[in-house]
C-alpha positions in Angstrom: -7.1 -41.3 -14.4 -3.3 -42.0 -13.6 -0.5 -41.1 -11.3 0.7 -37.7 -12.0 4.9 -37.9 -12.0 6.3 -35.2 -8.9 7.5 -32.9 -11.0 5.2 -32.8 -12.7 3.1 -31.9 -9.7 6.1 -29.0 -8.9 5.2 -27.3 -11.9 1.2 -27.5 -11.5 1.8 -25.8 -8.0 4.3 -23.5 -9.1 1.6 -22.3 -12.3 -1.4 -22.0 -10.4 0.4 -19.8 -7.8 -0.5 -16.5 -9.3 2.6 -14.7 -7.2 4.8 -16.9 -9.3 2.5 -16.8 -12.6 3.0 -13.2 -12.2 6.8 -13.3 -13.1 7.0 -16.1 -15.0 3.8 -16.9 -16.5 3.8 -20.6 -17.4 7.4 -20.2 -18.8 8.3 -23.5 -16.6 9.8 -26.0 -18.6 11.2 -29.9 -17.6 15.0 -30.8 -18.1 15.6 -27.8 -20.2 14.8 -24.7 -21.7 14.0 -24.6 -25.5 16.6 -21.8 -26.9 13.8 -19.2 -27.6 12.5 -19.4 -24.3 11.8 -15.6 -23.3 13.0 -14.6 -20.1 11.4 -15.3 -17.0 11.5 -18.8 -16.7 12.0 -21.9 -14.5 13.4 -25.4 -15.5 12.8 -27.9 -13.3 14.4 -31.7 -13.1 13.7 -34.8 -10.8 17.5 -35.6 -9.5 16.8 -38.6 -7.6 13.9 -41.1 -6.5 14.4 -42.8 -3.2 12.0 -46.0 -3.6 11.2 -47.2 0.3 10.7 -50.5 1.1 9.9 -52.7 4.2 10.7 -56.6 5.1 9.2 -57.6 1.6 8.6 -55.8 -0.7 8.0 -51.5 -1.6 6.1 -49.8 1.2 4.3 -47.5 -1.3 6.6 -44.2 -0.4 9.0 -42.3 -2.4 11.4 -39.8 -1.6 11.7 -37.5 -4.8 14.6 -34.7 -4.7 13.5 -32.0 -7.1 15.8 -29.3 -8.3 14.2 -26.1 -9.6 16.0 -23.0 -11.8 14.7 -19.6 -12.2 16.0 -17.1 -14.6 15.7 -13.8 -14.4 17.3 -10.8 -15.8 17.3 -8.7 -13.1 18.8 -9.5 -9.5 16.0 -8.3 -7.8 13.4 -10.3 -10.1 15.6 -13.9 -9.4 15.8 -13.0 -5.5 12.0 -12.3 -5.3 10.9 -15.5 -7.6 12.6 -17.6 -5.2 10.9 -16.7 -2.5 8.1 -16.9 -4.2 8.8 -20.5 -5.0 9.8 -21.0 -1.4 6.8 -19.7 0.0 4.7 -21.8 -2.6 6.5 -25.1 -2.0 8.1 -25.5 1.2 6.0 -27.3 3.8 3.1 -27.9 0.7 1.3 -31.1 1.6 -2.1 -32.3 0.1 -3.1 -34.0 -3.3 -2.2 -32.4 -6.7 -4.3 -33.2 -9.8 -3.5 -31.9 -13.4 -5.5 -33.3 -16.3 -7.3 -35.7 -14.2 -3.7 -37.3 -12.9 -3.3 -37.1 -9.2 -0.7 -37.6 -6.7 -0.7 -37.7 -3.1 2.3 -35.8 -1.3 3.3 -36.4 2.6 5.3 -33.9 2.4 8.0 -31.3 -0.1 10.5 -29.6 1.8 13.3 -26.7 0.8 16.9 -28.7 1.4 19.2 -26.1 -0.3 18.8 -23.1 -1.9 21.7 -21.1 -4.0 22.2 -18.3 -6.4 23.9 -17.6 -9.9 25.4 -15.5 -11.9 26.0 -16.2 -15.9 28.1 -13.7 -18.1 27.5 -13.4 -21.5 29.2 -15.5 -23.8 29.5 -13.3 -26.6 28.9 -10.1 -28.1 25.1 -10.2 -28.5 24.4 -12.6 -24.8 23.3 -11.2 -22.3 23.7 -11.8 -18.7 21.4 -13.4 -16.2 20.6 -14.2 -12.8 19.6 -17.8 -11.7 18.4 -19.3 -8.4 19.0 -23.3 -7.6 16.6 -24.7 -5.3 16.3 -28.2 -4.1 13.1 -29.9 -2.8 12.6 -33.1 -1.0 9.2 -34.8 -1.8 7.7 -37.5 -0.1 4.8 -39.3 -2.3 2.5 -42.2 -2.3 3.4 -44.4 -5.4 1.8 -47.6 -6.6 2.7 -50.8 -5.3 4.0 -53.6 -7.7 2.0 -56.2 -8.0 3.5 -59.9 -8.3 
């Protein structure tokens, strides 16, 4: 039994949420989408880790900003997954376990949330929609030892 990583906890609550399942399925993917990913899907990425610390040494708290992209064909699909992802994730606290890793979070909040449009690129692309949403986690982490 380990620690299981933030995001990786983002994508455990965002699969068993069967309002999300139900437009993407587990179509979630970390860093990037493989090229033959059918659409819907979500890609999410950890942007930053804010380690916290007292007078000597870590305090055992993190600050983890997550960005989250879902893409859809359709406008009306891309609006609707994110607030499916919103309502999902935004004030979640509790502890997440996925193959017997667990994490404790304080806290994940929404910080910014913003939509997208990409053209096709060439004669046989299609256009999609994508929403970019931000989260702020805050997470127990171990300790180093010394």
């Amino acid at each position: 039994m380990g620690v299981l990583m933030p995001e990786a906890a983002i994508r455990k609550l965002l699969v068993d949420d069967s309002d999300v399942a139900a437009i993407v399925g587990s179509n979630m993917f970390p860093q990037y989408a493989p090229q033959s990913a059918d659409f819907d899907y979500i890609v999410y990425n950890r942007i930053s880790s804010d380690h916290q610390h007292h007078f000597t040494a870590a305090s055992g708290l993190v600050e983890v900003t997550v960005q989250i992209d879902g893409y859809t064909r359709e406008y009306i699909t891309i609006k609707d997954l994110g607030d499916k992802m919103r309502l999902t994730l935004d004030g979640y606290y509790g502890i997440v376990t996925d193959s017997g890793d667990t994490i404790s979070i304080d806290v994940i909040r929404l910080i910014n949330h913003r939509d997208g449009f990409e053209r096709p690129q060439g004669a046989t692309d299609k256009a999609y929609h994508r929403i970019i949403q931000d989260y702020s986690m805050w997470c127990q982490e171990v300790v180093p030892a010394f």
